[in-house]
C-alpha positions in Angstrom: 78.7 22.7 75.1 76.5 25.8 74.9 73.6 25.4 77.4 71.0 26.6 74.3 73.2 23.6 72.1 71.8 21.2 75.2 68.3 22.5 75.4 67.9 22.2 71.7 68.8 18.5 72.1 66.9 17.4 75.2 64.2 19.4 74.6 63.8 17.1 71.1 64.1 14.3 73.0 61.6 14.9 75.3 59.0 14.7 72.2 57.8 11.4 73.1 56.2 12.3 76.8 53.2 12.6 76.6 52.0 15.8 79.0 48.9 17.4 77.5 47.3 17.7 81.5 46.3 20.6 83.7 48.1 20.9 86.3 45.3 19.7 88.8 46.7 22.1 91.6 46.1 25.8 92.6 49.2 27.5 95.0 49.5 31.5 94.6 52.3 33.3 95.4 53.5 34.0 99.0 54.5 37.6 100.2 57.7 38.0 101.2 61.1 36.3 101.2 62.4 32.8 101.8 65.6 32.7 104.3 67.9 33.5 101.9 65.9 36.4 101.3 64.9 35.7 97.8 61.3 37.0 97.0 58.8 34.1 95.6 58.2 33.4 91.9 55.6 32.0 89.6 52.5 30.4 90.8 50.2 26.9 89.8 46.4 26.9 88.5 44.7 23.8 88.5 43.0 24.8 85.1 46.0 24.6 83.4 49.7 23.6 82.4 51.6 22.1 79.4 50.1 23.6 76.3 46.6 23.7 76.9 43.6 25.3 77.1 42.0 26.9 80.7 39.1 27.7 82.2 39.1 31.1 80.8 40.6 30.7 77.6 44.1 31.2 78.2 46.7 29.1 76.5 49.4 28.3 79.4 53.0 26.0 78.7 55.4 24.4 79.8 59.4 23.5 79.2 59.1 20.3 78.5 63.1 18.4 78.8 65.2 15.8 79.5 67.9 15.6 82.5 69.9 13.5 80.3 69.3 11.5 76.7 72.0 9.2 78.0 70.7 6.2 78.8 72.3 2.4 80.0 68.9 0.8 79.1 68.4 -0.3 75.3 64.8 -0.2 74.6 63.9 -1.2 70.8 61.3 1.4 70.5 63.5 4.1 72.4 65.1 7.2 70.6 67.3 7.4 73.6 68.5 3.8 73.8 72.1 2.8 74.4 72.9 1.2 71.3 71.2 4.8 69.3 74.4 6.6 67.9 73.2 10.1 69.2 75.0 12.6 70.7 74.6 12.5 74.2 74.1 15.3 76.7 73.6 15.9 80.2 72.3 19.3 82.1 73.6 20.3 85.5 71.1 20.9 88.3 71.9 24.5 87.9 71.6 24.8 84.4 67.9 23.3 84.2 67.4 25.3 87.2 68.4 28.6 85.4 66.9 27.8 82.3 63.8 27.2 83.4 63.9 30.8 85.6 64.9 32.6 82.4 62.4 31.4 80.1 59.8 31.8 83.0 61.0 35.8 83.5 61.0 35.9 80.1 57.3 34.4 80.2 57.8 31.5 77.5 56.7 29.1 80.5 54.4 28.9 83.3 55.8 25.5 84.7 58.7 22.5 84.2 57.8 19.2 83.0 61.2 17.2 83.9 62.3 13.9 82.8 65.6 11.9 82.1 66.9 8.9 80.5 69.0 6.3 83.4 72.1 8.2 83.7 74.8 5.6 85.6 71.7 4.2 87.6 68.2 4.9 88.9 69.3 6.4 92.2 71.9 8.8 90.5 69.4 9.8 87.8 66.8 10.7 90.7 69.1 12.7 92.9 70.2 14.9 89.5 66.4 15.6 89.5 65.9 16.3 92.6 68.8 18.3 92.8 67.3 21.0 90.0 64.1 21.0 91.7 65.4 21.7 94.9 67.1 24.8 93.4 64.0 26.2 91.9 62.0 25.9 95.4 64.6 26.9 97.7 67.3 28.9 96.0 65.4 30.8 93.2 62.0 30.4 95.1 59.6 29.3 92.5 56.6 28.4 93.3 55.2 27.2 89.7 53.7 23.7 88.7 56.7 21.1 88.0 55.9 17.7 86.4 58.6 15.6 87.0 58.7 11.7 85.5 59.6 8.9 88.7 62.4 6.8 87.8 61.8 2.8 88.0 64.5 1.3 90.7 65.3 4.2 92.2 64.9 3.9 96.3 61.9 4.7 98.2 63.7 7.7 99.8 64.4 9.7 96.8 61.0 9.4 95.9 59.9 10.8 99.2 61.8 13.7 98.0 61.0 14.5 94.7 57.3 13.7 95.7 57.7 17.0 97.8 58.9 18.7 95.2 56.7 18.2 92.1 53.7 19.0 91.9 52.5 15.9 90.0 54.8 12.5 89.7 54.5 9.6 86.9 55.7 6.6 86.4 55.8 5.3 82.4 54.1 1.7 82.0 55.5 2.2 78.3 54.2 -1.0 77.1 50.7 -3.4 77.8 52.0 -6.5 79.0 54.9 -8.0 80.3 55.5 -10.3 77.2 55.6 -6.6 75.8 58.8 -5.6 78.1 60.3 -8.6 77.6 60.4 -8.4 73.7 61.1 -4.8 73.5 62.6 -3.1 77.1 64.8 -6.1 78.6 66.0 -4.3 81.2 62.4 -3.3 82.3 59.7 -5.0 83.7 56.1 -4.1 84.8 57.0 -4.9 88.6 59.4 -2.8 88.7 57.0 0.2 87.1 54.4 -1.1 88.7 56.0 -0.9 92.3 56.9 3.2 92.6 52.9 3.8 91.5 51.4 1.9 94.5 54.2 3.6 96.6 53.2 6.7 95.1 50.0 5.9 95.7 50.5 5.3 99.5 52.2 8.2 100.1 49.6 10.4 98.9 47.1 9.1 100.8 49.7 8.9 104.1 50.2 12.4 103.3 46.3 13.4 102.9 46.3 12.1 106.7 49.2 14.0 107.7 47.5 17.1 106.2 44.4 16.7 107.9 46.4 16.2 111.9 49.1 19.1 111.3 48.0 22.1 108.9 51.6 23.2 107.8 52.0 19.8 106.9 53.9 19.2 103.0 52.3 17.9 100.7 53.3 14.8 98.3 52.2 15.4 94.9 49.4 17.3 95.8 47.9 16.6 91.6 48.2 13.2 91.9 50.3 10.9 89.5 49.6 9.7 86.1 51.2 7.3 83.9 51.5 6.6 79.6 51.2 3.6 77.4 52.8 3.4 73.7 50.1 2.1 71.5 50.8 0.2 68.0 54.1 -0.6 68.8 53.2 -4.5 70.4 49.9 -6.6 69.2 47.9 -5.8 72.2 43.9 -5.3 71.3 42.4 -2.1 72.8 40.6 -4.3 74.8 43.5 -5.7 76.6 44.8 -1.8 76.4 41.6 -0.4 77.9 41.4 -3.3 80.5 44.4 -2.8 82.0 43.9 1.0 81.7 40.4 0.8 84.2 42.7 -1.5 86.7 45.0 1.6 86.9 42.9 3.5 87.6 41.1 1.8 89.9 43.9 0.3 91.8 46.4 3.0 91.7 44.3 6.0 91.6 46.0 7.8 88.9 44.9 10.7 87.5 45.6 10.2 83.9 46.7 7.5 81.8 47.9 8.6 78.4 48.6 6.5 75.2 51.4 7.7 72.6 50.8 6.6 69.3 54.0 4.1 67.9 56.3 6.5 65.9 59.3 4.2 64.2 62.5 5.7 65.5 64.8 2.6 64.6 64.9 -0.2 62.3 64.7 -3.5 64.2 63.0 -6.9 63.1 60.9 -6.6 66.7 59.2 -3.7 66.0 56.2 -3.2 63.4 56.8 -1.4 60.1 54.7 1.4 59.5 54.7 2.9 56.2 52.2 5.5 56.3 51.3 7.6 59.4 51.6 6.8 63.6 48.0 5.1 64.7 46.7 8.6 65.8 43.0 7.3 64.9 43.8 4.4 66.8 45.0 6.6 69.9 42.1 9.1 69.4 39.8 6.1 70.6 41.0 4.9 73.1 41.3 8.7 74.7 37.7 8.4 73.9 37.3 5.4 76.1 39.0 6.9 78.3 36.7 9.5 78.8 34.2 7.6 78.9 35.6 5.0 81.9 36.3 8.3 84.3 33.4 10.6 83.5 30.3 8.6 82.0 30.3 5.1 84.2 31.2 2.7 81.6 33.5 -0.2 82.1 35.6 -1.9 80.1 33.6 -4.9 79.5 30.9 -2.8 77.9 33.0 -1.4 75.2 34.5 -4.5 73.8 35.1 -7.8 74.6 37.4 -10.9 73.6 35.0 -11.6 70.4 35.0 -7.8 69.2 38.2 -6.3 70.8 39.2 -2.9 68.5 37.2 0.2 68.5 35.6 1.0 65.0 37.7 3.5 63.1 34.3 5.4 61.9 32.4 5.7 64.8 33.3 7.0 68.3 33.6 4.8 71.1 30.3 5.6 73.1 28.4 6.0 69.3 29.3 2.4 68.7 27.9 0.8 72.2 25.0 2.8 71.4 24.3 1.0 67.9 25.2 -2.0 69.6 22.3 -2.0 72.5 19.5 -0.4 70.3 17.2 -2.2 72.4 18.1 -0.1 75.2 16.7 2.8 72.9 15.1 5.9 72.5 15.3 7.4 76.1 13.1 10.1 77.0 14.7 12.9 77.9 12.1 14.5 80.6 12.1 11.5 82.4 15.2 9.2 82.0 17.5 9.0 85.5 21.2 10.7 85.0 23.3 7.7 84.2 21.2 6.6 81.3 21.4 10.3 80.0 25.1 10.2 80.1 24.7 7.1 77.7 23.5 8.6 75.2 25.4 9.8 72.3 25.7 13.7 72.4 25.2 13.9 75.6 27.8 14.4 78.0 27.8 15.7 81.8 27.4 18.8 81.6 24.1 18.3 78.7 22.5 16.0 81.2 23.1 18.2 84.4 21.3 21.1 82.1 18.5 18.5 81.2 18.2 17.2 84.8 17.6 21.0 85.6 15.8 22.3 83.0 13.0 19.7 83.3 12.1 20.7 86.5 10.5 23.7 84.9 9.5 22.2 81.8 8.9 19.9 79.3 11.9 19.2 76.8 11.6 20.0 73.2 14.2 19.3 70.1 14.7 23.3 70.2 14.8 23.3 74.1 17.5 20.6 73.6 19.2 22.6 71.1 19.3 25.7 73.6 21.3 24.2 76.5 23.6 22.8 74.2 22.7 19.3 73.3 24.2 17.8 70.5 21.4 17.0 68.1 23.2 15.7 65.1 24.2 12.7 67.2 21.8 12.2 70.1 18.4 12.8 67.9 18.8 9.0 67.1 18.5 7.8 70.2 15.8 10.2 72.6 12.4 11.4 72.5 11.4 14.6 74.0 8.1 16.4 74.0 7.6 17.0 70.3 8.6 13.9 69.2 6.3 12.0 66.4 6.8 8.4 67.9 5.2 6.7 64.5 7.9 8.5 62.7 11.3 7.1 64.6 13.3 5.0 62.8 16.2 3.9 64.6 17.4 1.2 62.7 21.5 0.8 61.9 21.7 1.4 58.8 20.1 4.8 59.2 21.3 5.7 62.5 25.2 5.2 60.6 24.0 6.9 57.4 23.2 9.8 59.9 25.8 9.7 61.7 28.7 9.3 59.3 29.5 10.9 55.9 27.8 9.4 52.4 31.5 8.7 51.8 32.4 7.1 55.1 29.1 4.9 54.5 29.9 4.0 51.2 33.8 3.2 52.4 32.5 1.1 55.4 30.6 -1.3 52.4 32.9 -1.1 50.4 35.6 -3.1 52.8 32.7 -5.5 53.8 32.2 -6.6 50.3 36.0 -6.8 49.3 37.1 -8.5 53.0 33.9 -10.9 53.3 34.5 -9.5 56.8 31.1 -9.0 59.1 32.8 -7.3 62.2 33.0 -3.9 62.0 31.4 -3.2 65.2 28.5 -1.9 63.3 26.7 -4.7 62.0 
């Protein structure tokens, strides 16, 4: 088959990873020539790979592809599963390798995001990866950011090399619970995801030792490792979702954890029907949260609980734990500490570094506010500053979510209380 034919095919396969991430790693090129006397290639920035946005504006990419879309695992939700009548292609470690060069010369790319279906077995899908990497560093000398996905089961070893290799590693949880796997990924369980992220894990911070005693050390995914979740496709809450997302983090130290909304790719009686769009509204909130567990100090706990456990489809995450600790409100903005700035709604890190700053100077006004880049429309609600009226706050609910939401989105929220005789809508 054409080599174009294959990347046509395992690039549409590779849809479903989820990689919208920086990089998280700066290497420039080297002067010079390896041993073979090939001059160095390409080069990594920390602000950005795989279709984003960087510090200074520039859009950077990535060929995102699979090894192989064969696969001897049959995973209901899976476009790539066994039983999928699909034609079935496999690249050579030279053929990824040369792609990948081509389209970087060419300057499509500025890195590789690689990942495979099982191809025979875990081990022999691991070596085929590490076998194209290893051409890109050594032969062609490329020194560019390279994703590549860790393979459940495959030996300890052949993680030790790819981890040298990639710049970043992950390991897919694919599904919330074990029940989860069971139902839908038989041959896959969450130990055996669960056991290459805490060796992962250990080897980074091994290696951070090792770097530290001899400077020329290598370094083991030097951005860290990351992992996804499908979301919609089992009958977990977000609650369960976001609790088990804050105990990867804080037990595996990942830098990432993404969610994929459910897209139907094959008709089976275990999987949901969905007969309008994916639950992007649904995945948009639990990013949200995301945020909010890595950057503003929440935890879990805060943002929902076993009583009320899925985030309100009109209001963001941090909006609605506002509404529902009112008591807690308004703050004043000249003299509130940091971490109770960063809970406020329209605030975010960077606002309440500016505030912390700018107050040292002055007292805070609405238009001082509005200079360094506070968001108003949202945090108004819930601060006072030096010209507010206190007699004239009113920071009940119902006006706080008439403010904060559309006339229509209002009107829509009463409209399913009244026809559902349903009180929980996180708002109320």
């Amino acid at each position: 088959m054409d080599i174009f034919e294959k990347l046509r095919i395992l690039a549409d396969a590779a849809k479903f990873d989820v990689a919208c991430t920086s990089s998280g790693v700066d290497r420039t090129n080297k002067k010079g020539r390896n041993a073979s006397g090939t001059a160095g290639i390409g080069s990594a920035v920390a602000c950005g790979i795989c279709h984003t946005f960087s510090a200074d504006g520039r859009c950077v990419s990535l060929l995102k592809v699979l090894m192989t879309n064969s696969c001897i695992y049959d995973c209901k939700y899976c476009a790539n599963r066994s039983s999928n009548d699909t034609k079935r292609v496999v690249f050579t470690p030279a053929e990824l390798a040369e792609i990948t060069i081509n389209f970087y010369k060419r300057n499509y790319i500025e890195g590789l995001f690689l990942s495979s279906g099982v191809l025979k077995s875990p081990d022999y899908t691991c070596e085929q990866m590490i076998k194209s990497i290893e051409i890109l560093r050594n032969e062609y000398n490329f020194r560019g950011y390279i994703h590549a996905k860790a393979i459940p089961g495959a030996d300890h070893k052949l993680l030790d090399r790819l981890g040298l290799l990639a710049d970043r590693m992950s390991v897919n949880i694919e599904l919330p619970s074990q029940k989860s796997l069971e139902t839908l990924a038989p041959d896959k369980s969450r130990n055996s995801v669960l056991t290459p992220m805490g060796y992962i894990r250990d080897k980074v911070k091994e290696n951070r030792t090792d770097i530290v005693r001899y400077r020329h050390a290598p370094k083991f995914v030097p951005a860290g490792q990351s992992t996804q979740m499908i979301i919609g496709a089992t009958a977990e809450t977000d609650f369960q979702i976001l609790t088990l997302t804050e105990a990867l983090y804080n037990k595996y130290s990942l830098k990432r954890v993404f969610f994929s909304a459910y897209v139907p790719v094959a008709d089976n009686p275990l999987l949901p029907v969905i007969t309008s769009k994916p639950p992007l509204l649904r995945e948009h909130r639990l990013y949200q949260a995301d945020w909010l567990l890595r950057f503003y100090g929440f935890e879990a706990k805060e943002l929902l609980d076993e009583q009320n456990n899925n985030f309100n489809e009109y209001v963001d995450p941090k909006c609605n734990w506002a509404l529902n600790h009112l008591d807690m409100f308004p703050v004043d903005v000249n003299t509130a500490p940091p971490d109770m700035l960063l809970r406020v709604p329209g605030i975010g890190p960077t606002g309440a570094e500016r505030i912390i700053n700018a107050r040292k100077s002055r007292s805070l006004d609405y238009q001082g506010l509005k200079k360094i880049g506070i968001v108003l429309k949202r945090a108004q609600y819930f601060i006072i500053c030096k010209d507010t009226v206190i007699s004239s706050l009113n920071i009940s609910r119902d006006n706080i979510i008439r403010g904060l939401i559309s006339e229509r989105g209002y009107n829509e929220i009463n409209q399913k209380i009244l026809a559902s005789q349903y009180e929980q809508l996180r708002l109320f």
